[in-house]
Residue frames as qw, qx, qy, qz and C-alpha x, y, z in Angstrom:
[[0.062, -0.916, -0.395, -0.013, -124.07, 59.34, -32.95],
 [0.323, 0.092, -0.114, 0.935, -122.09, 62.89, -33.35],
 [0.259, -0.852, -0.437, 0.126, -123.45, 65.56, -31.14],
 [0.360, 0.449, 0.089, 0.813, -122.93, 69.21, -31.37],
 [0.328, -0.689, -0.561, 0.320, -122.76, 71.28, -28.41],
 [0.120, 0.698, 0.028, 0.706, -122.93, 75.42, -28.70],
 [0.465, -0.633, -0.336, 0.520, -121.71, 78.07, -25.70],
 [0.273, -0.196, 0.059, 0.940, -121.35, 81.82, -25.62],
 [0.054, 0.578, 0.377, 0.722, -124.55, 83.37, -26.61],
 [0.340, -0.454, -0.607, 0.556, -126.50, 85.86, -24.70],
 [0.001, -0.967, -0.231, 0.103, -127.24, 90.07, -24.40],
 [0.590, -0.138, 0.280, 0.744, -125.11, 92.64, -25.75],
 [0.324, 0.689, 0.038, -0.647, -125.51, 96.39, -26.99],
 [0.659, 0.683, 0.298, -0.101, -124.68, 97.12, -30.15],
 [0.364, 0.801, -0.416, 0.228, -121.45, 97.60, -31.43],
 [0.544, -0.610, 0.541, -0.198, -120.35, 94.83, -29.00],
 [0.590, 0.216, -0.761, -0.160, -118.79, 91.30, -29.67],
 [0.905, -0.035, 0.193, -0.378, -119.68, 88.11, -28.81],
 [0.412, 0.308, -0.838, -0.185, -117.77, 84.48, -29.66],
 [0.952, 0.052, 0.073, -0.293, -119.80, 81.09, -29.99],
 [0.114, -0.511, 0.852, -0.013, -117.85, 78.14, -29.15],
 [0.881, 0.094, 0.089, -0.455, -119.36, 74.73, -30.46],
 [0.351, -0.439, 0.825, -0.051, -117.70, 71.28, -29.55],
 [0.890, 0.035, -0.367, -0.271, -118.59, 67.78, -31.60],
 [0.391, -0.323, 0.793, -0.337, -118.78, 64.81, -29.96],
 [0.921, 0.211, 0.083, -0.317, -119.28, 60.96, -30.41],
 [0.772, 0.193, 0.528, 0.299, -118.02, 58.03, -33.34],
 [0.503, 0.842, -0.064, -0.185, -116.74, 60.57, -35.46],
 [0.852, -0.051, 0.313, 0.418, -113.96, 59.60, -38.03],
 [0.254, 0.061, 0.255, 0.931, -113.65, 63.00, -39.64],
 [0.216, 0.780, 0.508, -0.296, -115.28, 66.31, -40.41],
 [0.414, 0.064, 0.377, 0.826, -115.37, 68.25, -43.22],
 [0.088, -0.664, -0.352, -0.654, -117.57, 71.39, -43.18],
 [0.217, -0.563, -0.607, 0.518, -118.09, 73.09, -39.80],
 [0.082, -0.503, -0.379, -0.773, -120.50, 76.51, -39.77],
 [0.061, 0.341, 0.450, -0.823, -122.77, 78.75, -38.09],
 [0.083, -0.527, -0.635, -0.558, -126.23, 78.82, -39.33],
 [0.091, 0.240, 0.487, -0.835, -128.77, 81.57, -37.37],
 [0.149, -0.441, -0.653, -0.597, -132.76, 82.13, -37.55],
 [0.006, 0.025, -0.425, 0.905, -134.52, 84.68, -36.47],
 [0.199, 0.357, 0.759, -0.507, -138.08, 84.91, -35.35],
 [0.555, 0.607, 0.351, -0.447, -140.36, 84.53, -38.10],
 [0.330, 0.780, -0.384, -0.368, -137.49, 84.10, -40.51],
 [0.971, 0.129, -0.009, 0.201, -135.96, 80.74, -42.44],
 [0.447, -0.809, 0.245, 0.294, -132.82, 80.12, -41.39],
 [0.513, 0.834, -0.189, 0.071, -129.63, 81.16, -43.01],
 [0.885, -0.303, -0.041, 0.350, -126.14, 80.80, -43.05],
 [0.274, -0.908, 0.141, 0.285, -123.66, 82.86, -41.42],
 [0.041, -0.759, 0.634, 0.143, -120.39, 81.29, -41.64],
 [0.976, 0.154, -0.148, -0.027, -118.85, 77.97, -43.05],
 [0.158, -0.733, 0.655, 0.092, -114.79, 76.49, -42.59],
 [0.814, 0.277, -0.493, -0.131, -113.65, 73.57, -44.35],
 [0.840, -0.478, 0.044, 0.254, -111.47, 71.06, -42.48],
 [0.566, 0.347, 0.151, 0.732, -108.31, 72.83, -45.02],
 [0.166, -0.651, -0.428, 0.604, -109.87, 75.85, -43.26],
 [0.014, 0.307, 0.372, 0.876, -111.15, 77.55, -46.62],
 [0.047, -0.419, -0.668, 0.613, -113.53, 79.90, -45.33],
 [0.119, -0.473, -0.496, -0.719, -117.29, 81.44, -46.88],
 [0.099, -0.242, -0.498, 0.827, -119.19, 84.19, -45.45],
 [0.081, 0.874, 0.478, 0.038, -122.87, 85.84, -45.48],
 [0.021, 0.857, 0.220, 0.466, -122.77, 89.46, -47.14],
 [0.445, -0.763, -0.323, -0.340, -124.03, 90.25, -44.27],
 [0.599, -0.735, 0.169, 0.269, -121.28, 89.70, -41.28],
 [0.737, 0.519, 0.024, 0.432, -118.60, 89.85, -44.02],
 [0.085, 0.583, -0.168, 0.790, -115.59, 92.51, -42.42],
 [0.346, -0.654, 0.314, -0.595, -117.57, 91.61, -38.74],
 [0.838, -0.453, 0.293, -0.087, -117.18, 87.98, -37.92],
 [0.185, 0.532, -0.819, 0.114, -114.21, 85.51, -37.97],
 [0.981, 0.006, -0.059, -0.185, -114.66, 81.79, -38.41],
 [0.010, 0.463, -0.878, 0.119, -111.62, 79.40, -36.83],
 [0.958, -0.264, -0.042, -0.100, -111.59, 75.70, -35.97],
 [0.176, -0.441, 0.880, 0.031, -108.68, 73.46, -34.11],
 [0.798, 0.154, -0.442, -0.379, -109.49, 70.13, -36.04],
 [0.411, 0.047, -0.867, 0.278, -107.67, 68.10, -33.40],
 [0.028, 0.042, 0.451, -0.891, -110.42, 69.61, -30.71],
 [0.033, -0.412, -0.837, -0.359, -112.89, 69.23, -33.00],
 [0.021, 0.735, 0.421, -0.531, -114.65, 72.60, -31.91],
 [0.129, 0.715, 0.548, 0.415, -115.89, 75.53, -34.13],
 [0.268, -0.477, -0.329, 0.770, -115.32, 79.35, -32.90],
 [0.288, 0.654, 0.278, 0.641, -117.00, 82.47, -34.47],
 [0.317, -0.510, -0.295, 0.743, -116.13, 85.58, -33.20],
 [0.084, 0.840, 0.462, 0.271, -118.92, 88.36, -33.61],
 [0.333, -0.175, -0.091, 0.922, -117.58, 92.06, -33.63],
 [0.272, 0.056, -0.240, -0.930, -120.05, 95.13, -34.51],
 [0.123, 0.403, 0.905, -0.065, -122.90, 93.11, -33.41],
 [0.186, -0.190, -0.219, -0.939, -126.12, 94.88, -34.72],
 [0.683, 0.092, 0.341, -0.639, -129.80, 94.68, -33.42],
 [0.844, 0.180, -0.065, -0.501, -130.34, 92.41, -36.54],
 [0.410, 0.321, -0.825, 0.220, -127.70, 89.75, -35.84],
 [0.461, -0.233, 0.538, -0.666, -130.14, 88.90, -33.05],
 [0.830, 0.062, -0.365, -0.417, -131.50, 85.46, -33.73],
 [0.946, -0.134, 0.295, -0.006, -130.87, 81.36, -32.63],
 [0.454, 0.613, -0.629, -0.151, -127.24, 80.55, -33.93],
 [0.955, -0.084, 0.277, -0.069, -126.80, 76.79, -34.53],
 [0.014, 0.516, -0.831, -0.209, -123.57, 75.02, -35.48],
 [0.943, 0.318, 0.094, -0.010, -123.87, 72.34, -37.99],
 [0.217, -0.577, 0.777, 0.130, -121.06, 69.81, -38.98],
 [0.930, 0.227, 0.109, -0.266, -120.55, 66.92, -41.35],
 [0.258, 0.558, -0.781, -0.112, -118.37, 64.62, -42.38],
 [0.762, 0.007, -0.610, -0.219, -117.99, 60.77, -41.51],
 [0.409, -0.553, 0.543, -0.481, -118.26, 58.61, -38.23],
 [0.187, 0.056, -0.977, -0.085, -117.42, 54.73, -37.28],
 [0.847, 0.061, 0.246, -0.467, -120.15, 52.47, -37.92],
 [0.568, 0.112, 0.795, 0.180, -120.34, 48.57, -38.62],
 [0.594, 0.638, 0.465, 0.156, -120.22, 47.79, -42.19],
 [0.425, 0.887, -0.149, 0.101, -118.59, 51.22, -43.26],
 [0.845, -0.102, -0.041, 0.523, -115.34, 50.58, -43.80],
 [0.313, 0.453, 0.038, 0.834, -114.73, 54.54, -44.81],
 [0.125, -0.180, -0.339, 0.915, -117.12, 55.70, -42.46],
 [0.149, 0.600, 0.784, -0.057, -120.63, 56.67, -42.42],
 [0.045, 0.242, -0.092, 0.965, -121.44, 60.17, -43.34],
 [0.242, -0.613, -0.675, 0.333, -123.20, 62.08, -41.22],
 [0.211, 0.446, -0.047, 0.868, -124.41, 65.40, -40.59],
 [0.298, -0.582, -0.617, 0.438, -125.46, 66.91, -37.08],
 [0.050, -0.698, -0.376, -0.608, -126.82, 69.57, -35.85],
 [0.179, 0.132, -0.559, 0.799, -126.59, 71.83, -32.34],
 [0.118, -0.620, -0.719, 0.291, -129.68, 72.86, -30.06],
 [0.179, 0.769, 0.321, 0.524, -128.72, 75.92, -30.73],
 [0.449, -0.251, -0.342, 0.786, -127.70, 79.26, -28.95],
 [0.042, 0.922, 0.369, 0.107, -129.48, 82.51, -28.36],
 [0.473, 0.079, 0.153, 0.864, -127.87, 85.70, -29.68],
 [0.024, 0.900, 0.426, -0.092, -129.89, 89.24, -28.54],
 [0.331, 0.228, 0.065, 0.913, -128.32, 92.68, -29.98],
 [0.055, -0.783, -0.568, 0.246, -130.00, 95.60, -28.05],
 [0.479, 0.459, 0.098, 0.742, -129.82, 98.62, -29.90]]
């Protein structure tokens, strides 16, 4: 099992920052994709930010110029720091992660992909 835990949302005006911290945990034997996905209320969710494990990074449009994706791959944690927060940046941000973990039988590694509980993120304008 690989488990994904998120910290650091909450309230915040507008034009404020914010950084999400999200930790994996477990049988893991590697990752290769960590991200920020967010969905707001009434809305399918989307994705923010992405970081390879090589630490190519891909951004939404949208926060393009206001957040900043990192990871420490020996830590196995995820960081996005949110600058210029707006009202609509207000939503559930989840951290997803994939790559492979030990299991019997896989001699490379199982893949896997997980998912956080999630974090609330409110922008008041």
């Amino acid at each position: 099992q690989v488990q994904l835990v998120e910290s650091g949302g909450g309230l915040v005006q507008a034009g404020g920052s914010l950084r999400l911290s999200c930790v994996a945990s477990g049988t893991i034997r590697s990752i290769n994709t960590m991200g920020w996905y967010r969905q707001a209320p009434g809305k399918q969710r989307e994705l923010v930010a992405t970081i390879t494990s090589g630490g190519s990074t891909n951004y939404a449009d949208s926060v393009k110029g206001r957040f900043s994706i990192s990871r420490d791959n020996a830590k196995k944690t995820v960081t996005l720091q949110m600058n210029s927060l707006k009202p609509e940046d207000t939503a559930v941000y989840y951290c997803n992660a994939d790559g492979r973990q030990t299991y019997d039988g896989w001699s490379s590694g199982r893949p896997f992909e997980s998912w956080g509980p999630g974090t609330q993120v409110t922008v008041s304008s």
